[in-house]
Every structure is written in C-alpha cells, then in structure tokens.
C-alpha positions as CSV (number, residue, x, y, z in Angstrom):
1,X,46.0,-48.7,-36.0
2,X,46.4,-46.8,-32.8
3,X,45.6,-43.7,-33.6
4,X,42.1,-45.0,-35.6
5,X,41.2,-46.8,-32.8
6,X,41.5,-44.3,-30.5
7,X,39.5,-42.1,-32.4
8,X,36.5,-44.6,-32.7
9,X,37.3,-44.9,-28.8
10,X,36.7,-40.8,-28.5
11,X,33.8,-41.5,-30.5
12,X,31.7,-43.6,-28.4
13,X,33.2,-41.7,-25.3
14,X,31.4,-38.3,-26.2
15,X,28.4,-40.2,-27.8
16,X,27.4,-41.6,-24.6
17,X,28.5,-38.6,-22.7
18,X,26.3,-36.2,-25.0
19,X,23.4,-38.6,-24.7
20,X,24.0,-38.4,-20.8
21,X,23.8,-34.4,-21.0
22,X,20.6,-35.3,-22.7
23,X,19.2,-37.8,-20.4
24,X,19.7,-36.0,-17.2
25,X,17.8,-32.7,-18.9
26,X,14.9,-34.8,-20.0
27,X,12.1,-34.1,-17.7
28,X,11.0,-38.2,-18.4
29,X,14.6,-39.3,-17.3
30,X,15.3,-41.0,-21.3
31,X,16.9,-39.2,-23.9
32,X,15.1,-40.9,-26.7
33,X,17.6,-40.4,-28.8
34,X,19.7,-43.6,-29.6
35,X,23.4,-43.8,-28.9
36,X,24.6,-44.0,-32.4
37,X,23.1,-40.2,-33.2
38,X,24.7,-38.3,-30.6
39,X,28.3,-40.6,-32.5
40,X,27.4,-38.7,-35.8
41,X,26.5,-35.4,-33.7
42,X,30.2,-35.3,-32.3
43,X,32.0,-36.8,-35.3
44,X,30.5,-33.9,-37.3
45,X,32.2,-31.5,-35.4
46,X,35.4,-33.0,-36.6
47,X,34.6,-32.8,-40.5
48,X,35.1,-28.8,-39.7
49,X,37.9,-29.4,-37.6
50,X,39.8,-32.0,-39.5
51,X,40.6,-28.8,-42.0
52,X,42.8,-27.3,-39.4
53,X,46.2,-26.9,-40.9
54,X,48.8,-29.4,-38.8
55,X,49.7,-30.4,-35.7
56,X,51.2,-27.4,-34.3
57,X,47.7,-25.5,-34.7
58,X,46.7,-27.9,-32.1
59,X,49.1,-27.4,-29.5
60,X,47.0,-26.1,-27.3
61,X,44.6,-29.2,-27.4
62,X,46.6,-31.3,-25.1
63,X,46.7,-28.9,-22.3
64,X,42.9,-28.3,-22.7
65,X,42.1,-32.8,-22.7
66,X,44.3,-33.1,-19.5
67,X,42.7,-30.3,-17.5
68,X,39.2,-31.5,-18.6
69,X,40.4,-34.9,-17.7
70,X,40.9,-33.6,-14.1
71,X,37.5,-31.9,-14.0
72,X,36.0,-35.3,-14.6
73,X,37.5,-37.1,-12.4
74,X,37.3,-34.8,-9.4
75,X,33.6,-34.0,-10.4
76,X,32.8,-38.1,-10.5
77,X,34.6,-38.9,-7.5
78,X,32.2,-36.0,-5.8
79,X,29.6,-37.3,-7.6
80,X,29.5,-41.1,-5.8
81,X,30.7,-39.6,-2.5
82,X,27.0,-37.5,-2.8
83,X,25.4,-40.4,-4.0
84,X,26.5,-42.0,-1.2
85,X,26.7,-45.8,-0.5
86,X,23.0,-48.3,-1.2
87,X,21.9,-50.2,0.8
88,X,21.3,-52.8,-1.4
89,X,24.7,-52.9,-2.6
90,X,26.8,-55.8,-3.8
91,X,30.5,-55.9,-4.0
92,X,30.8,-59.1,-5.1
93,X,31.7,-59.8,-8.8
94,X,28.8,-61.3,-11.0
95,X,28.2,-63.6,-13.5
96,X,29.9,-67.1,-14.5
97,X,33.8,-68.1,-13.8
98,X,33.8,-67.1,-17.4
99,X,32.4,-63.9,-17.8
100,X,34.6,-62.9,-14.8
101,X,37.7,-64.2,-16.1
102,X,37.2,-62.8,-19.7
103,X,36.1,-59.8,-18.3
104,X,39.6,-59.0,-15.9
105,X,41.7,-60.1,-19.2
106,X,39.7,-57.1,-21.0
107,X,40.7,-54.8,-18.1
108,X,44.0,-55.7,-18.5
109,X,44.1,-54.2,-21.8
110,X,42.0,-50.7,-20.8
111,X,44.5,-50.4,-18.0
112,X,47.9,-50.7,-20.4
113,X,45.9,-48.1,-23.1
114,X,45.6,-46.0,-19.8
115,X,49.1,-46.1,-18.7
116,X,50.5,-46.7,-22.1
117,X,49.1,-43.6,-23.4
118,X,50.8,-41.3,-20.9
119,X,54.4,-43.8,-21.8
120,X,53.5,-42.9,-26.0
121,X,53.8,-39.2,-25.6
122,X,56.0,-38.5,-23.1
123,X,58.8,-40.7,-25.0
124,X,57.7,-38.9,-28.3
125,X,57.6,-35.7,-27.2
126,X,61.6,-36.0,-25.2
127,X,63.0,-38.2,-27.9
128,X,65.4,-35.6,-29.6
129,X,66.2,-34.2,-25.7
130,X,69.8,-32.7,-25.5
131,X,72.2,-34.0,-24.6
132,X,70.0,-36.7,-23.2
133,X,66.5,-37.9,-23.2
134,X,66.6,-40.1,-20.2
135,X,66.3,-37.3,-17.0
136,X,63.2,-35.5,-18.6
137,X,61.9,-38.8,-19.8
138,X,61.9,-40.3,-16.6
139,X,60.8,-37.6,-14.7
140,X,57.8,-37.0,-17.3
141,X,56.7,-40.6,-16.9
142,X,56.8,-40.3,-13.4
143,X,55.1,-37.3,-13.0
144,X,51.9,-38.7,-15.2
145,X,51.8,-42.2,-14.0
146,X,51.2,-39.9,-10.8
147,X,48.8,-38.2,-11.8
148,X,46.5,-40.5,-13.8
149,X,46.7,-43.6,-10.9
150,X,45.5,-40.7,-8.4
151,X,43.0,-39.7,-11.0
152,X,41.8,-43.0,-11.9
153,X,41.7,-44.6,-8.3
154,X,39.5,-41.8,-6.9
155,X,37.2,-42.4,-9.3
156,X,37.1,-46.1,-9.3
157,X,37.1,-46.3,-5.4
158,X,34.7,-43.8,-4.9
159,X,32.3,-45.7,-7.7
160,X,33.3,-49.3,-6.4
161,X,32.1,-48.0,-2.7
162,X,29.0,-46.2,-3.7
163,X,27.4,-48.4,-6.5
164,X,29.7,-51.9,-5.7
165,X,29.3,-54.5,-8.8
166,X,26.5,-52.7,-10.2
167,X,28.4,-49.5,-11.4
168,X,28.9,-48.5,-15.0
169,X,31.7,-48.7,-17.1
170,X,30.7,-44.8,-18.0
171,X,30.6,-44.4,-13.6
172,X,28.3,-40.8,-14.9
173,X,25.4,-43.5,-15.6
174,X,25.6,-44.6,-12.5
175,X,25.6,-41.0,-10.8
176,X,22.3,-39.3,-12.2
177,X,22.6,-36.9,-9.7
178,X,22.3,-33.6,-9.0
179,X,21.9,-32.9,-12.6
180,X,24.4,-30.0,-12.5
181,X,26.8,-32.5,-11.4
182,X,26.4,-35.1,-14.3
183,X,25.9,-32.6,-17.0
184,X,28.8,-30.8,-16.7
185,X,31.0,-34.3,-16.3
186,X,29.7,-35.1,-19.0
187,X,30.7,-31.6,-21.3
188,X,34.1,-32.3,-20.1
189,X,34.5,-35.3,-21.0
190,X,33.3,-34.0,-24.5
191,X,35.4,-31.3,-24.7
192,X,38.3,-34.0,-23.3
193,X,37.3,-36.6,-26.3
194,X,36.8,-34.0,-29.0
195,X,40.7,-32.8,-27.6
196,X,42.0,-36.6,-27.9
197,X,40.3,-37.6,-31.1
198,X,42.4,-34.1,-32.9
199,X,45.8,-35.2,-31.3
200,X,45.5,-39.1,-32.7
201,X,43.7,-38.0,-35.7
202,X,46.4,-35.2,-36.6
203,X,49.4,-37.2,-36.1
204,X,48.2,-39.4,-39.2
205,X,46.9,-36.1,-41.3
206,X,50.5,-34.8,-40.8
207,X,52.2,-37.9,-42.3
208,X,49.4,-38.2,-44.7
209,X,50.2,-34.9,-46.1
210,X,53.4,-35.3,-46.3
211,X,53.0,-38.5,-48.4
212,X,50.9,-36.4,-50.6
213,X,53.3,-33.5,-50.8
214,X,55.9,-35.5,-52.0
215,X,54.2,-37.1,-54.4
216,X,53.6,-33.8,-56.1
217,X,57.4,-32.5,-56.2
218,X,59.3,-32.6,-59.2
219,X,62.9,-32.3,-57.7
220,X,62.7,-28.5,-58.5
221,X,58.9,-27.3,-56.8
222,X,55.1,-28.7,-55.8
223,X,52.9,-29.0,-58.2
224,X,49.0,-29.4,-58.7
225,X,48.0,-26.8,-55.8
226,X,44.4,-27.4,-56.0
227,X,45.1,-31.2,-56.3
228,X,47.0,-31.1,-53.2
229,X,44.7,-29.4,-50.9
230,X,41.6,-31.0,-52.3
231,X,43.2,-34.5,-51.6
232,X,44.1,-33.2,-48.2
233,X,40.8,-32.7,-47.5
234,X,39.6,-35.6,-48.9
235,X,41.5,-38.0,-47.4
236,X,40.6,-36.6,-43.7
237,X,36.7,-36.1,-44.4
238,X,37.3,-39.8,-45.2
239,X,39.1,-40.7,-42.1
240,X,36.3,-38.6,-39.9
241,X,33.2,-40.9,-42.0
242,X,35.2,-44.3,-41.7
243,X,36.0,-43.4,-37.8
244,X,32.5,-42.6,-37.0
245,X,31.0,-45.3,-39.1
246,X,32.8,-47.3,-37.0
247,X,32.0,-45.9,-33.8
248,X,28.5,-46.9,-34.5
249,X,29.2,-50.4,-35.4
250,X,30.6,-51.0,-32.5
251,X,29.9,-49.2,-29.3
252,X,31.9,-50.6,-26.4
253,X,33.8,-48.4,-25.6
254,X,35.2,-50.6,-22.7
255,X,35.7,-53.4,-25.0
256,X,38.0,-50.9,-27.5
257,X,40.1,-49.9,-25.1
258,X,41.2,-53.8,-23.9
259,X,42.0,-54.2,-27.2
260,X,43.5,-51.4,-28.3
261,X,45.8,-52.0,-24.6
262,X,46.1,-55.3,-26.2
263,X,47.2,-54.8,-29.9
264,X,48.6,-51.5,-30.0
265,X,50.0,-50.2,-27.0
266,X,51.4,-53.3,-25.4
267,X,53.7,-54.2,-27.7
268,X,54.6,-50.5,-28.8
269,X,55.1,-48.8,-25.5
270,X,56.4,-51.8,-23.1
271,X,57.6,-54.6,-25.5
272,X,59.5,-52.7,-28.1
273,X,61.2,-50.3,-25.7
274,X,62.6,-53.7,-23.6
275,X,64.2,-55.2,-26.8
276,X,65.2,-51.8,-28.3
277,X,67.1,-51.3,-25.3
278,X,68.5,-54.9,-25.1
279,X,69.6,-54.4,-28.9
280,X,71.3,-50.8,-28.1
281,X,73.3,-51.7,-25.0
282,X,76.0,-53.1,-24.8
283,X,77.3,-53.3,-21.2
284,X,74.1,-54.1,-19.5
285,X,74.0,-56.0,-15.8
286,X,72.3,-58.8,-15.2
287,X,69.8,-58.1,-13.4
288,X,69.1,-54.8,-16.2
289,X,69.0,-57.8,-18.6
290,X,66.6,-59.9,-16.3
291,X,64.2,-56.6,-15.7
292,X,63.9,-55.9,-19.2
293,X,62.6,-60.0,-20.2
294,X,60.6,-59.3,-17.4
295,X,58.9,-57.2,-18.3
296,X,58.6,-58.4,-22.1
297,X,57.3,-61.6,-20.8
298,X,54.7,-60.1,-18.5
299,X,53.3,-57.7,-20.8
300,X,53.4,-60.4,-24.1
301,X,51.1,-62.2,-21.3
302,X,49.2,-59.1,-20.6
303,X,48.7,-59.1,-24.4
304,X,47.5,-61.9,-25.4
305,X,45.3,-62.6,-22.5
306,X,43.8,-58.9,-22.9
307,X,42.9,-59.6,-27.1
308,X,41.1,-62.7,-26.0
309,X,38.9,-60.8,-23.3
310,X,38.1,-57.5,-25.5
311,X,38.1,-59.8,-29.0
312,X,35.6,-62.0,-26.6
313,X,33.7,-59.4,-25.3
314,X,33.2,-57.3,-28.5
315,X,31.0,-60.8,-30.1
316,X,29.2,-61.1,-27.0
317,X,28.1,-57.6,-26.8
318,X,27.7,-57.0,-31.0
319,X,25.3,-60.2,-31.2
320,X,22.5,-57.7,-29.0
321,X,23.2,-54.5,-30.1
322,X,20.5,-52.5,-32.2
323,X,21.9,-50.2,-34.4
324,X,20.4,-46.5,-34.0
325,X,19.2,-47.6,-30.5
C-alpha cells in the first residue's frame, strides 16, 4: 500500500509541477491545460521506464531524487526571500475550529511520511550490516533527519514569512516569480518525483517478478520465456495505468501524504520497530521499556488522529473537484 500510494503521491507532485512550468511560460499567466493532463503526461514517461530490468538498474535514481530535492528547496527558500514579505499579509490561521483542527491532524500525517520515509530506507538498506546494524543505522538516521528538517524548515519559514496563511501547499504557486526561478523548481521537482515514483514502483516489480518466476520453475529450470516477460510487462503497464488513474481521481496531494503518514508509515517505521524491539530483548531497562510505549502510544495517536484529518480532507476537497480541470 505504501509504495502505490507514494507513486499516486509522485503523480500529482510532477502534474502540478509540470503545469507550473507551463503557467509561468504562458504569456496570459494560465496554463489552460487542466491538472489531470500534465498526470498522464508524466505517468507516460513511466510506461517506458517501468521496462527497466530491476532495482539495481536504478541505483543511481536515489542519489539523483535527493540532490534534486536540495535544488528545490534551496531554490524555494530563495524564491520567498525575493518575493519578499506583503503587506497585506496574514499569519493567522483561517477558517472554522474545525477546519483548523482537521487540517493540523492531516499535517501530522505529511510530517511522519516525511520523516518516516528517510527511517524506511535507511533501516532497509543497513539491515544485513556486519557485525551490527545499529552504528550505521543510527548514524544514517541522524544524518537525514538533519538534513530533511534543515531542508524543510527553510522552506516552510521562508514561505510562512513571505506569503503568511495564504501560501500554498505547492509554496512554487505562491512564488511566480522570476520565471527562471519557478521553472526550474519546478523541473526538479519533476526530475525528483519521476526518481521517487521508480524507487517505490520497483521495489514491488522486483517481488512481483519473483512471484512470477517461480511460478514458472519446474524444480529443474524456467519455463514459458515469452510468458514470463510478457507478464512482466503486463503487470507493470498495469501498475503505471491504475497509479495514474488514480492520480487523477484524486489530486491532493497534501491530503495523500497525511494519510499515507497515517496508514502506512506510522505503524511500519515507528510502531513496529517499538514492539519488535520489546519482543527481541530481553534485558531491557526500565526506562528503554517506558521510551519504547512512548513512543507506540504517541505515534498510535498520531495515527489515528492523522487518517481522520487526510480521510476528512480527501471528501471535502473530492466533493469540488472537476475532473480534467
């Protein structure tokens, strides 16, 4: 569920970046091309890309997403410092004690995905560590909860102080200008989404294959060559149309990423370590013990309270949307 989900997120991430490119080239200043277009635009690319072999044909993907993640951010904070503060600006936090309520639980979710995320592959990627996983693991953890609260502080302060309540969930709406400015924010965060969607999306086509490879072995060899690939293929153009179709249906992207935070990475990257841990060790402290129900407790809360926002902010937001608009 994670890795779908964060592929419909990547979706509507480059959608509304590419129809950003577009709006700030316009000489009218609108696109006039709907949201849900520039989704298939950028989901096409992956029906080509999809057919790359595995994984490790990839591994240079996830250097590429973090430095474009970097250009972003550095080229947004810029971006509101040159933009400077209004002065009609409001700072105060609109809309009724239950928008505003609903609307923090959501964040609460977007902020585990963002955290979480960095937690997911760092623990994947050191799990096998000799002769333990615990030193790089940490250090890993530490080094990119570093990195991505510098990252995404400079751009929310930055956009808080320049634009105040009013600012965008995509800040690069906000911005406008210079033009150079947006539009190359904007290609990196393309290039950065088109980088994310292959790392999720591949993790699945690996196990996928796999499934499928095995169901073709007769103990002594693989069988049905042609079968095998062209079910390969079939079963990630598939994942690329059901992904996209989705994208369209429903594009907050915002509202995805509470609940994914929510559903997916809450329990798998700050639940399930606590009770793993609890389960494998034996000669624990108290206040290890206490720490680790802490931290279940907290983030259980975080959880729920995040589902409600994003599950509540997805109907609110779906019963106006126009598809193709």
């Amino acid at each position: 569920m994670v890795n779908v989900g964060m592929c419909v997120t990547y979706d509507v991430i480059a959608g509304q970046a590419l129809r950003g490119v577009c709006t700030s080239l316009s000489t009218q200043g609108d696109c006039g091309i709907g949201l849900s277009v520039w989704i298939v635009v950028f989901s096409s690319a992956h029906l080509a890309l999809a057919l790359l072999p595995d994984i490790s044909s990839i591994a240079w993907v996830n250097a590429l997403g973090a430095l474009m993640t970097i250009g972003f951010s550095v080229l947004a904070t810029i971006g509101a410092a040159l933009a400077g503060r209004g002065p009609d600006v409001v700072y105060s936090v609109q809309g009724s004690p239950a928008d505003k309520a609903f609307n923090a639980f959501t964040s609460l979710g977007a902020i585990t995905l963002l955290y979480g995320n960095i937690l997911l592959v760092e623990t994947q990627s050191t799990l096998k560590a000799a002769p333990s996983a615990v030193p790089p693991m940490v250090r890993s953890v530490l080094l990119g909860y570093t990195i991505v609260a510098s990252l995404l502080l400079s751009c929310v302060i930055s956009g808080y102080w320049a634009f105040g309540a009013a600012v965008q969930p995509f800040v690069l709406d906000s911005i406008g200008k210079p033009v150079w400015l947006v539009v190359t924010a904007n290609f990196l965060v393309v290039v950065n989404s088109l980088a994310g969607y292959l790392m999720f999306a591949h993790c699945l086509f690996d196990y996928v294959d796999l499934k499928i490879l095995m169901s073709h072995w007769t103990g002594l060899e693989f069988q049905g060559g042609f079968v095998v690939v062209l079910k390969r293929f079939s079963f990630r153009w598939f994942f690329v149309v059901t992904t996209a179709g989705l994208a369209v249906c429903l594009p907050f992207f915002q509202d995805l990423m509470g609940f994914l935070g929510a559903v997916g990475y809450c329990p798998l990257c700050f639940i399930l370590p606590c009770l793993m841990w609890l389960k494998t060790q034996q000669a624990l402290r108290w206040y290890e013990i206490a720490a680790c129900w802490g931290i279940i407790v907290a983030f259980v809360f975080v959880g729920l309270t995040a589902a409600i926002g994003s599950i509540r902010s997805l109907v609110v937001h779906a019963s106006t949307y126009e598809f193709f608009t």
